[in-house]
C-alpha positions in Angstrom: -2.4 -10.8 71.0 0.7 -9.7 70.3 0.4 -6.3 71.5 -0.5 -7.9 74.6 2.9 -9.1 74.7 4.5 -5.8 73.3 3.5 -4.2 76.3 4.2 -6.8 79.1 7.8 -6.4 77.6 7.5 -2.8 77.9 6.8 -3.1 81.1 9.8 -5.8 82.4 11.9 -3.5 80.7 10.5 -0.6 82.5 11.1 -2.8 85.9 14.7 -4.1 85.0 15.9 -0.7 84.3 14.0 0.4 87.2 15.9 -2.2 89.4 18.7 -1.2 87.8 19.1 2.3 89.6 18.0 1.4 93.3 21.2 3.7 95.1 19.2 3.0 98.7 20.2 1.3 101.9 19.2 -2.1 102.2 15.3 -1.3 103.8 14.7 1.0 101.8 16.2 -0.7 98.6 14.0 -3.8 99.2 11.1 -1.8 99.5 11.2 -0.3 95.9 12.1 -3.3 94.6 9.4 -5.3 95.7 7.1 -2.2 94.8 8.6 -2.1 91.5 8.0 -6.1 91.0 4.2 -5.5 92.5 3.9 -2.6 89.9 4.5 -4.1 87.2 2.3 -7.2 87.8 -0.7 -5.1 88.4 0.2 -2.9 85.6 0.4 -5.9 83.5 -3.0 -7.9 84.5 -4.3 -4.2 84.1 -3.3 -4.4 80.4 -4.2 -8.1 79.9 -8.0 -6.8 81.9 -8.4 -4.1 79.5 -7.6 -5.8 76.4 -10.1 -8.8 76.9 -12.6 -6.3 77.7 -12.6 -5.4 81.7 -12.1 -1.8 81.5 -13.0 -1.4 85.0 -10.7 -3.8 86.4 -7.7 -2.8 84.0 -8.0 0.5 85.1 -8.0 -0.1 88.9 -5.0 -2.6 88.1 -2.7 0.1 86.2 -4.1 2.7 88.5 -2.7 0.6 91.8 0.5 -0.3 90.2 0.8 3.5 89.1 0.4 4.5 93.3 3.2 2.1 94.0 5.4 3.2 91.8 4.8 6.9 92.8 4.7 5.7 96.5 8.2 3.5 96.5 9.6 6.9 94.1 9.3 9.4 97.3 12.3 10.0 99.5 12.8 10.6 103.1 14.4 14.0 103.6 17.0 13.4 106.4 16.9 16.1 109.1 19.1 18.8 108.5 22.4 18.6 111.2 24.3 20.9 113.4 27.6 22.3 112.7 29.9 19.5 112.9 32.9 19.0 115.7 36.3 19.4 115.5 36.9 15.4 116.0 34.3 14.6 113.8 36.0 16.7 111.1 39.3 15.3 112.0 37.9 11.9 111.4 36.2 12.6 108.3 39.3 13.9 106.8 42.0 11.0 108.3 44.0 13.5 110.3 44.9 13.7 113.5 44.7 17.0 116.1 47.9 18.5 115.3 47.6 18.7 111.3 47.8 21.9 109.6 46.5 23.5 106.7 48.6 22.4 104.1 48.1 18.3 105.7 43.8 19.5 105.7 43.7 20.4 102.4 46.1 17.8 100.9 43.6 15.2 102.7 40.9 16.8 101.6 42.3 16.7 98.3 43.0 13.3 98.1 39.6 12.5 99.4 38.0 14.8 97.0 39.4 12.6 93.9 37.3 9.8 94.6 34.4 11.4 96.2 33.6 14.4 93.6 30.0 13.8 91.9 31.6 14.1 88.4 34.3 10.9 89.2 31.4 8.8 90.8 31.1 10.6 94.3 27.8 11.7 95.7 27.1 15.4 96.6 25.8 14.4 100.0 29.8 13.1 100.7 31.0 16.1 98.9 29.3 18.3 101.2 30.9 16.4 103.9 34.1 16.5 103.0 33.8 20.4 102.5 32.2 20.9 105.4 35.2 18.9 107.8 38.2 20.8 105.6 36.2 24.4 106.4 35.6 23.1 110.4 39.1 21.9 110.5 40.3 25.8 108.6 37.7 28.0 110.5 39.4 26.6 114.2 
């Protein structure tokens, strides 16, 4: 019995820490959380199932919450987009149409700080940021 128990706390560990690392937008957070909550239910009766005997059920139990955690786990890849505009880039970087290189890359700078994957950025915003500052450079 109490291995029973050693693994049904594996397994809310498993969904808290889970849980822990949704980085989503809100449909798509609420989505993984409920799988992950649904997972690990199923994957629990499937261990209670198989340890009083009902390998058949256990096993379509773990195997169900096993497809929605691999299911909620995929990612949509966004479309890739065109060059960005002028204005766009301008807006991006907080600097108006008559700003010259030194104001571009002392905004870009500033906004580079904070948005830099090793201080707590994202790459995606990274990329952004780059991408205005060379627009803005290139014209």
């Amino acid at each position: 019995m109490s291995l029973i128990w050693l693994g049904l706390g594996a397994l809310a560990l498993w969904a808290l820490v889970r849980l822990g690392r949704q980085t989503e937008g809100p449909r798509r957070g609420h989505w993984r959380v409920a799988a992950t909550i649904v997972a690990a239910a199923a994957m629990g009766g499937g261990l209670l199932a198989a340890m009083r005997g009902a390998w058949i059920m256990g096993a379509a139990l773990a195997a169900a919450g096993l497809w929605l955690v691999l299911a909620s786990r995929q990612r949509s890849v966004a479309p890739r987009r065109e060059e960005m505009s002028a204005a766009e880039a301008r807006a991006i970087l907080g600097v108006g149409a008559d700003a010259d290189a030194a104001t571009i890359n002392a905004a870009w700078r500033r906004l580079m700080a904070r948005a830099h994957p090793d201080q707590g950025g994202t790459e995606g915003l990274a990329a952004r940021l780059n991408a205005a500052r060379d627009r803005l450079l290139k014209s």
